[in-house]
C-alpha positions, 0 to 999 in steps of 0.5 A: 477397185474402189472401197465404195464399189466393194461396199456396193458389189458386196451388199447387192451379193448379200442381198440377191443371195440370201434372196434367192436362197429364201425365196427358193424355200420359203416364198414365191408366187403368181401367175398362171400354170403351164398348161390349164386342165380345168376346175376340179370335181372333188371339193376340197377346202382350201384351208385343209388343201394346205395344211397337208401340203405344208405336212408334206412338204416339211417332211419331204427335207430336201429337194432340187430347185431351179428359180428366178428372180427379178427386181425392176431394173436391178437385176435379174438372175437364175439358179439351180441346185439342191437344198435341205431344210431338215436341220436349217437351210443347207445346199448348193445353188449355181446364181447366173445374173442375167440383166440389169445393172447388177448384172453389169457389174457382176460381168466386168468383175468376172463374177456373172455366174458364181456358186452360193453354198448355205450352211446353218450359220452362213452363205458363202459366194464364190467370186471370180478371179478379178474380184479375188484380186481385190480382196486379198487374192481370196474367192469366198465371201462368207455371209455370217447370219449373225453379222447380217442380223447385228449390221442390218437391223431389223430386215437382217434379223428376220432374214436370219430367223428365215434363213435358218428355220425356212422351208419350202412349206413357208410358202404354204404357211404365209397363205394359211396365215394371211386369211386370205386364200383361195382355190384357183383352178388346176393345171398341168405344171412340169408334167404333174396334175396340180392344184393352184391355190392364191392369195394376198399377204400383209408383208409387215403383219406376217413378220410380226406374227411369225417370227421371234423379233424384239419390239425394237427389230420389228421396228425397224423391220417395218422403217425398211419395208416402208423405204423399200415400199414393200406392203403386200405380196401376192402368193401362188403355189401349184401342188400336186397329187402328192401333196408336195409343192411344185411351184410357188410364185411371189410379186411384190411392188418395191420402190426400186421397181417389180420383184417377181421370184418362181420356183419349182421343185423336183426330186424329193428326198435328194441328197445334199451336200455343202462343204465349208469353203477352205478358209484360206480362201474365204473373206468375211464380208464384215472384215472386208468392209471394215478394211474397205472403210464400209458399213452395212448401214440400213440398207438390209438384205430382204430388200 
């Protein structure tokens, strides 16, 4: 395999992973529920709608959570699986690709379906055989949060400040945020009477208030929003009787083309568990990429 195919399959799995692990817990949106059951009597205000679904939600913990994510022509993928948010990201998620590009190449690498396991201070992703074979007989690529903050700038950053601290009341939180939220209507999603709310978020403003970034990684942050033409997102959460997050939708225009990314959660209180992969089995993908001749370069991982 050639050093600028491992560099390329290398970064696209950092990318669509940390993505699917963040948007499944932390944003999402748009788009019209499963079944319309009219608009409410009970007038409730939307700001405090979602201050009780955030408190909820947060103490919830953990959950099941089945998504999809797709970006123009790059790629479109599926996952399921369990996620904890009590003590910093942690879970298991099965990843499917399922079109685009990335997909193709992830087919002739015998690696289009792969388990991702979040940890507090990395993800790994489980490559197939033929990969494996290209990197030292080794399976597991680690994605170290500090690597990716150090090699990605800006978006590297903030991707582990999310990565760590996430939960799926993040969602919530950016709506609540922005100022600019409202109450859609009501509908029967995966069986539950829930409460749609939407809105529109500043990508760049958001980041700037709700993180912990220096002056110089938002910057740089804000150059990589800018190539990837990311602007605005529209958000969309379905909450139920409960309080509790059943589904969240997010779209974004990208220059690479529509990012759209849903999620619905189940089960609340599920149990999670994720291991460390053996080491003796796991390459970290900044090693591999330095004996490969790459660089993360600027391409960031939020893209």
């Amino acid at each position: 395999m050639k050093s600028t195919t491992v560099r390329r399959v290398t970064l696209s799995i950092a990318a669509a992973t940390a993505l699917t692990g963040v948007a499944a817990c932390s944003s999402s949106g748009s788009g019209e529920g499963d079944g319309a059951a009219g608009q409410g009597a009970t007038r409730v205000s939307p700001i405090s709608a979602l201050r009780s679904a955030e408190q909820s939600t947060d103490r919830a913990d953990s959950a099941k959570v089945v998504s999809t994510t797709t970006i123009g022509t790059l790629m479109s993928m599926e996952a399921h699986g369990t996620l904890a948010w009590g003590h910093g990201l942690t879970g298991t998620l099965t990843l499917t690709y399922t079109g685009g590009s990335l997909a193709d190449t992830m087919r002739r690498l015998d690696s289009s379906s792969m388990q991702a396991r979040y940890l507090p201070d990395a993800y790994y992703a489980r490559m197939g055989d033929r990969f494996a074979r290209q990197a030292d007989g080794k399976h597991w690529l680690r994605y170290g949060y500090d690597d990716l903050a150090t090699l990605a700038g800006g978006s590297g950053a903030y991707l582990k400040e999310q990565m760590q601290n996430t939960t799926p009341n993040q969602s919530v939180k950016l709506l609540l945020a922005s100022g600019d939220v409202k109450k859609v209507g009501e509908a029967t999603v995966a069986g539950q009477h829930t409460t749609h709310y939407a809105g529109t978020v500043n990508v760049d403003d958001l980041a700037a208030e709700n993180s912990h970034l220096t002056r110089n990684q938002l910057d740089q942050l804000r150059k990589q929003l800018t190539q990837a033409g990311v602007s605005t997102e529209t958000v969309d959460i379905w909450v139920n009787d409960q309080n509790l997050l059943v589904k969240q939708v997010s779209q974004a225009q990208m220059a690479m083309g529509r990012m759209t990314q849903t999620a619905y959660y189940t089960h609340y209180g599920v149990k999670v568990s994720a291991q460390q992969p053996p080491a003796s089995d796991t390459e970290d993908f900044k090693d591999l990429l330095k004996k490969r001749g790459g660089t993360f370069g600027g391409t960031g991982t939020t893209s």
